[in-house]
Chimera marker file (.cmm) of the C-alpha trace (Angstrom):
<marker_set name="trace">
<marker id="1" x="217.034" y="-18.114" z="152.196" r="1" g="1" b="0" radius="0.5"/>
<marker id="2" x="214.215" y="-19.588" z="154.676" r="1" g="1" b="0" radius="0.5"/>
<marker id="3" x="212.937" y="-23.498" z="154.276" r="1" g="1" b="0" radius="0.5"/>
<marker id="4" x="211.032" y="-24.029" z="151.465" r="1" g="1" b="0" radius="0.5"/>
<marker id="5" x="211.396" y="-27.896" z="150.716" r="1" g="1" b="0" radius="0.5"/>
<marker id="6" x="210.334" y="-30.858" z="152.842" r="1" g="1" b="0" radius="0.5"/>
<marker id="7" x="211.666" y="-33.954" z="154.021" r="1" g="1" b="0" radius="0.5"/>
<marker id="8" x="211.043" y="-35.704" z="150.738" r="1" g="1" b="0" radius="0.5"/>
<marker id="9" x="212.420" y="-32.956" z="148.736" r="1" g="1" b="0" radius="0.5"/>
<marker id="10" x="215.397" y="-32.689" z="150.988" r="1" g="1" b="0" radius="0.5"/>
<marker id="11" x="216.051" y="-36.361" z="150.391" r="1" g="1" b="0" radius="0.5"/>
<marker id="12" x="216.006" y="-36.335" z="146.928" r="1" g="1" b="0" radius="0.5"/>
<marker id="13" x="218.425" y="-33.658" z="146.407" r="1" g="1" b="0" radius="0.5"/>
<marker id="14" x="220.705" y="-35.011" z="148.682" r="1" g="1" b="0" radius="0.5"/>
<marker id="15" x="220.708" y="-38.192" z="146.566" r="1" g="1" b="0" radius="0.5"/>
<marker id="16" x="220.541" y="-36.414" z="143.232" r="1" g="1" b="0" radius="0.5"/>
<marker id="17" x="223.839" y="-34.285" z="144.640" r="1" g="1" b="0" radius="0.5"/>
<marker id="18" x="226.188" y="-37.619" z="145.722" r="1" g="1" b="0" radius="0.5"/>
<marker id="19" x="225.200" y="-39.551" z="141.907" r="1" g="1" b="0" radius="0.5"/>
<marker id="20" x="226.489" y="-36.602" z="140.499" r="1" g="1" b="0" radius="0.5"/>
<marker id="21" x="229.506" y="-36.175" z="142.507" r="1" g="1" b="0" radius="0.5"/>
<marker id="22" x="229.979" y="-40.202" z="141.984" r="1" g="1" b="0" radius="0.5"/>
<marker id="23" x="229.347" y="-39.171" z="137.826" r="1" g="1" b="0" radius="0.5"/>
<marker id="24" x="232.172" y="-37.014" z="137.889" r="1" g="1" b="0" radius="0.5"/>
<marker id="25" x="235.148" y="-38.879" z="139.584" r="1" g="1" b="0" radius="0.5"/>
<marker id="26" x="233.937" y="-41.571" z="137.324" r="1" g="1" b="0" radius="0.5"/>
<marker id="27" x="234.548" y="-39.522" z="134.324" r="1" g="1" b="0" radius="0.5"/>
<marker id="28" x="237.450" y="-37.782" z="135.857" r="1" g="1" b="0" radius="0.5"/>
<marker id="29" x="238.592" y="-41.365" z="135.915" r="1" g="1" b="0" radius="0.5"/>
<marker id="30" x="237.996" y="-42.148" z="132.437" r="1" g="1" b="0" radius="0.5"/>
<marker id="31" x="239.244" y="-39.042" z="131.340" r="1" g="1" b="0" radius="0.5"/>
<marker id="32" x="242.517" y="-39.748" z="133.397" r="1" g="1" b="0" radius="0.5"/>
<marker id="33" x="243.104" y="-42.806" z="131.336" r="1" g="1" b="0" radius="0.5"/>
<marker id="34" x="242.878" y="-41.132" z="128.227" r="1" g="1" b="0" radius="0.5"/>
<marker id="35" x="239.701" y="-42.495" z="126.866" r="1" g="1" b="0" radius="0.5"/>
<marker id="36" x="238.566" y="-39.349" z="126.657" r="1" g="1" b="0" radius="0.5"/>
<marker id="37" x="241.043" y="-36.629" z="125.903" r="1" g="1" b="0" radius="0.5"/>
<marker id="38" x="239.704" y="-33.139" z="124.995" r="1" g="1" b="0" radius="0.5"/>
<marker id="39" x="239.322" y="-30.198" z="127.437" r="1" g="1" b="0" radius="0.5"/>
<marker id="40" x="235.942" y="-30.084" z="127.439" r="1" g="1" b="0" radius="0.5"/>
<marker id="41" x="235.485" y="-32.904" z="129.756" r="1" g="1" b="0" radius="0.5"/>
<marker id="42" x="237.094" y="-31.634" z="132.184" r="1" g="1" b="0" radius="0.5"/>
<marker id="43" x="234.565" y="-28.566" z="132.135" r="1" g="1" b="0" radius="0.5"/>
<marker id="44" x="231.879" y="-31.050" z="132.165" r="1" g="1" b="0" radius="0.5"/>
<marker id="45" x="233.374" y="-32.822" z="134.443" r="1" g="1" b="0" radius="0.5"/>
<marker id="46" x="233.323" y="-29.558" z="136.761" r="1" g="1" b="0" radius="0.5"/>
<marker id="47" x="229.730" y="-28.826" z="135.940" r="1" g="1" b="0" radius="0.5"/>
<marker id="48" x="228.440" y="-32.115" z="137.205" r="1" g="1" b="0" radius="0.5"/>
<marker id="49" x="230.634" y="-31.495" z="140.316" r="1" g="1" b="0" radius="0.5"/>
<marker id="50" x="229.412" y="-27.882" z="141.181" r="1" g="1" b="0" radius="0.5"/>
<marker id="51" x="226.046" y="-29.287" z="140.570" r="1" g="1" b="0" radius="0.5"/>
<marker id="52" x="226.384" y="-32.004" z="142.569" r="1" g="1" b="0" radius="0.5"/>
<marker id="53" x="227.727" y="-29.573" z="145.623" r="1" g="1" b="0" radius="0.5"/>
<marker id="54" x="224.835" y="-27.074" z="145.092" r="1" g="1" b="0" radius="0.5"/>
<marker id="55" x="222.404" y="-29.961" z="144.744" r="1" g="1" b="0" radius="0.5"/>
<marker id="56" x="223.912" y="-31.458" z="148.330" r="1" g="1" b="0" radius="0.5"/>
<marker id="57" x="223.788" y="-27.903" z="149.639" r="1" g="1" b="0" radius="0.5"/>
<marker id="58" x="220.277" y="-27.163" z="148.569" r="1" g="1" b="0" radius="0.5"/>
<marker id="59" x="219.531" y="-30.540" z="150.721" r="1" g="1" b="0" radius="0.5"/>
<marker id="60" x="221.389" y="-29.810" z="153.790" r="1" g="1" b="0" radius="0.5"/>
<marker id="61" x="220.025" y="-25.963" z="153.885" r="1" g="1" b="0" radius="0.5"/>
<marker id="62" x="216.396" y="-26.604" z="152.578" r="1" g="1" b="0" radius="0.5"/>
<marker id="63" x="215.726" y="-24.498" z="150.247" r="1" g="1" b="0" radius="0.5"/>
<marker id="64" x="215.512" y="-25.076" z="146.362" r="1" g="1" b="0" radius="0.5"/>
<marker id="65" x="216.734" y="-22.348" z="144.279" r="1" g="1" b="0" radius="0.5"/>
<marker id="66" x="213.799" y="-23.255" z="141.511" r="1" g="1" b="0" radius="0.5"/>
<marker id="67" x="211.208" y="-22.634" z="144.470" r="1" g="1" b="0" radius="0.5"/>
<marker id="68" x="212.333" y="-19.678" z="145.382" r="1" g="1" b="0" radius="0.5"/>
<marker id="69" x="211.973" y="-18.047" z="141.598" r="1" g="1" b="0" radius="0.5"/>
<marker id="70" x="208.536" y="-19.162" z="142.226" r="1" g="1" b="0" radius="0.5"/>
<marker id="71" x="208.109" y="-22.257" z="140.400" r="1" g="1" b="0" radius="0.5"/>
<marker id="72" x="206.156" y="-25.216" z="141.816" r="1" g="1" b="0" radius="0.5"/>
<marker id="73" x="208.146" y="-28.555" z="141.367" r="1" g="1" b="0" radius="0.5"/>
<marker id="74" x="207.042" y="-31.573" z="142.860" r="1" g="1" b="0" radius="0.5"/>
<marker id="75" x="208.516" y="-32.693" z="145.488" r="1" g="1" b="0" radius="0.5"/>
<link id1="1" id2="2" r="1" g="1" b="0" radius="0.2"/>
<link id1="2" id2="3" r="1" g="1" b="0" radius="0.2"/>
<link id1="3" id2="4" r="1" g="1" b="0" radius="0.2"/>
<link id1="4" id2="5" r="1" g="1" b="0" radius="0.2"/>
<link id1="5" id2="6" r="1" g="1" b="0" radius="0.2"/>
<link id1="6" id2="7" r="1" g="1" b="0" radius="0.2"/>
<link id1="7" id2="8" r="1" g="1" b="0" radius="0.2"/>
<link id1="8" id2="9" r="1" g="1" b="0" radius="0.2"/>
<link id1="9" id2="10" r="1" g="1" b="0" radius="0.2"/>
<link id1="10" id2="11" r="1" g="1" b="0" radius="0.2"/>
<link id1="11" id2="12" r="1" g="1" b="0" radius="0.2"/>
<link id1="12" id2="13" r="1" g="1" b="0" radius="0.2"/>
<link id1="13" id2="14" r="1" g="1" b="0" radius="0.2"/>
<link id1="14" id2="15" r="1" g="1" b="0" radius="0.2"/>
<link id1="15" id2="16" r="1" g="1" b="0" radius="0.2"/>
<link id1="16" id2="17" r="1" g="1" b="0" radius="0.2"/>
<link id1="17" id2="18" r="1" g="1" b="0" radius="0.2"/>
<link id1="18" id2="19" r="1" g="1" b="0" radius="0.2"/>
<link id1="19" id2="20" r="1" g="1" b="0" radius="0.2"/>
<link id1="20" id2="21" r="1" g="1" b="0" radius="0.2"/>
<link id1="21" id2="22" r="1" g="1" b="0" radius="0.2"/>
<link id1="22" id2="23" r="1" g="1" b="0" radius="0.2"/>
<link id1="23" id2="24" r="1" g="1" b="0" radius="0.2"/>
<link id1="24" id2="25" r="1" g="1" b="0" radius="0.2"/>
<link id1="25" id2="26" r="1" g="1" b="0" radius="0.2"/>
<link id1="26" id2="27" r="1" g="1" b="0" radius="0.2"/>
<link id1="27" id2="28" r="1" g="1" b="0" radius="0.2"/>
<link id1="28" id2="29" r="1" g="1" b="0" radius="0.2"/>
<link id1="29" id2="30" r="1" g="1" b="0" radius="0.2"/>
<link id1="30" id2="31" r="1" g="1" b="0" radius="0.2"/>
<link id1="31" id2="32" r="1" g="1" b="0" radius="0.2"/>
<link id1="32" id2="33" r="1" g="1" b="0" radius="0.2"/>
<link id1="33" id2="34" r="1" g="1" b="0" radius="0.2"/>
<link id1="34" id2="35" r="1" g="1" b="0" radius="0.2"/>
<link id1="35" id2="36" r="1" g="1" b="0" radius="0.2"/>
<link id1="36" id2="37" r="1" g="1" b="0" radius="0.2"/>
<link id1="37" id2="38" r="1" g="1" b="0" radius="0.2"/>
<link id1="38" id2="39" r="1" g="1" b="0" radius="0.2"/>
<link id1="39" id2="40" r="1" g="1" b="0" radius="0.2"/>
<link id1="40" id2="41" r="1" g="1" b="0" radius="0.2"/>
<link id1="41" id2="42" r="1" g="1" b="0" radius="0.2"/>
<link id1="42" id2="43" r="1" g="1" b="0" radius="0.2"/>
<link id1="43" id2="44" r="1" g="1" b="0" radius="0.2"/>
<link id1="44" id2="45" r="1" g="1" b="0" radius="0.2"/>
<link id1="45" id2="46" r="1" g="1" b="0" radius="0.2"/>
<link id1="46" id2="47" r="1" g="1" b="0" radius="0.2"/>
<link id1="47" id2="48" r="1" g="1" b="0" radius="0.2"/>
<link id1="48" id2="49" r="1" g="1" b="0" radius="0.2"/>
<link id1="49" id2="50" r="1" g="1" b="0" radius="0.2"/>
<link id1="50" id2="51" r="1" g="1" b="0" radius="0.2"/>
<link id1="51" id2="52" r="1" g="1" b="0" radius="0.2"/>
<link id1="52" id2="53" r="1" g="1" b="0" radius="0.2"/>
<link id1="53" id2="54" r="1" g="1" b="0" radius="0.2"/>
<link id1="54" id2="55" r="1" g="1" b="0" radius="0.2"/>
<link id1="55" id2="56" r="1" g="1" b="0" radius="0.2"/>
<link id1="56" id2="57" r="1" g="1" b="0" radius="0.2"/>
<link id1="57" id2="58" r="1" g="1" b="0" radius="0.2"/>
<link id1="58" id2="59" r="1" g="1" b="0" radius="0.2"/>
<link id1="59" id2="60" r="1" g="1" b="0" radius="0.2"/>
<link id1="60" id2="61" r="1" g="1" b="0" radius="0.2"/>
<link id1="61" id2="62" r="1" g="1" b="0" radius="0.2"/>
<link id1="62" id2="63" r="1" g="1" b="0" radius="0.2"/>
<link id1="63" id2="64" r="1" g="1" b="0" radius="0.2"/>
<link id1="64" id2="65" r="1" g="1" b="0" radius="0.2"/>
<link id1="65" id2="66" r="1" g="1" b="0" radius="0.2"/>
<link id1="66" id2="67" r="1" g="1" b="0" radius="0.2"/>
<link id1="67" id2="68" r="1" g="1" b="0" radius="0.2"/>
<link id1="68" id2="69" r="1" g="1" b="0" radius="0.2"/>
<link id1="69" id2="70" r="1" g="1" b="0" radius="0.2"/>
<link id1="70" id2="71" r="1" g="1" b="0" radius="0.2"/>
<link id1="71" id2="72" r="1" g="1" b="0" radius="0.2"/>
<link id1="72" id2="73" r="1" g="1" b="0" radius="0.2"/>
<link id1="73" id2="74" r="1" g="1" b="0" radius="0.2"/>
<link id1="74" id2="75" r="1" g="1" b="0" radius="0.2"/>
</marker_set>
C-alpha cells in the first residue's frame, strides 16, 4: 500500500468519507423513529458507514483502492 493519491485527492475522500458517516446517523435516526422500519436499512445504513470509514481511511493513508487496480480516476 504506497501513496498513490495527492493532496486534492486526499481531500476529497476525506470529505466524501464524513457526508457519508453524517448520511448514516441521519438515517439511523430516521430509522430509530420508525419512519422507516424494515431491516434492510439498517444494512444500508451499515454500508454507507463502512464506506464512509474506508473512504476516511483511504484519505488519511493515501492510497485509493480504485488506483491501485489500475484505473485512472481524476483526482
Amino acid at each position: 500500500m504506497q501513496c498513490n493519491i495527492g493532496a486534492k485527492g486526499k481531500a476529497v475522500r476525506l470529505k466524501m468519507g464524513i457526508l457519508a458517516l453524517g448520511f448514516s446517523i441521519l438515517l439511523s435516526g430516521v430509522i430509530l423513529t420508525g419512519i422507516l422500519d424494515s431491516v434492510i436499512w439498517w444494512y444500508s445504513a451499515a454500508a454507507i458507514a463502512f464506506g464512509g470509514c474506508f473512504a476516511i481511511f483511504e484519505a488519511r493513508a493515501g492510497w485509493c483502492i480504485v488506483r491501485a487496480m489500475g484505473f485512472k480516476t481524476p483526482l
